[in-house]
N, C-alpha and C positions, 0 to 999 in steps of 0.2 A: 512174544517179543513185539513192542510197538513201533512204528516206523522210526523214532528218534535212538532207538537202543543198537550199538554198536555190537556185532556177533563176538562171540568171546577170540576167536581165530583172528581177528580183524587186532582187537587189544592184545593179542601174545605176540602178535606181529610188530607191533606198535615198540610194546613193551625190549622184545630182541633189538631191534631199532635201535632205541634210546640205550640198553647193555652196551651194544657194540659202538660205540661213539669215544667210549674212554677203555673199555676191556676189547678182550681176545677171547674168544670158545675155540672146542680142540679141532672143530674142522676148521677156524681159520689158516690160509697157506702164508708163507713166507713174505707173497708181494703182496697178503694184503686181503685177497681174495676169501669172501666166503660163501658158498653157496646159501646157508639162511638167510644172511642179509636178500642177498638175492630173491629167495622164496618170501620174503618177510614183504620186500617192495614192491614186488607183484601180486601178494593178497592185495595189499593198502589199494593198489590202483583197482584194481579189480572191485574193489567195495565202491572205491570214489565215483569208477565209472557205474556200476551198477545204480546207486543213488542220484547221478546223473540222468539217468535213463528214465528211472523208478520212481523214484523222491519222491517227488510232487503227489503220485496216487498211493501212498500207503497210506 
């Protein structure tokens, strides 16, 4: 992988993201809430900050 390639877990993250914008999956609750969404926004930042950190030497 070269520094400019996005991990694939980082793009399925992405990808749930942009699903849940107009759809529902079967863990979404009632008010709204979904834990993936959740796990999905915490990869992405986790990548952003990592590449923050990293970036620049890979």
């Amino acid at each position: 992988m070269t520094s400019r390639e996005v991990p694939f877990l980082v793009q399925s993250a992405a990808y749930w993201l942009a699903y849940h914008r107009h759809n529902k999956c079967w863990k979404c609750t009632s008010t709204g809430f979904c834990p993936m969404v959740v796990a999905a926004r915490s990869r992405i930042w986790a990548w952003r900050r990592y590449r923050a950190l990293n970036g620049r030497w890979l």
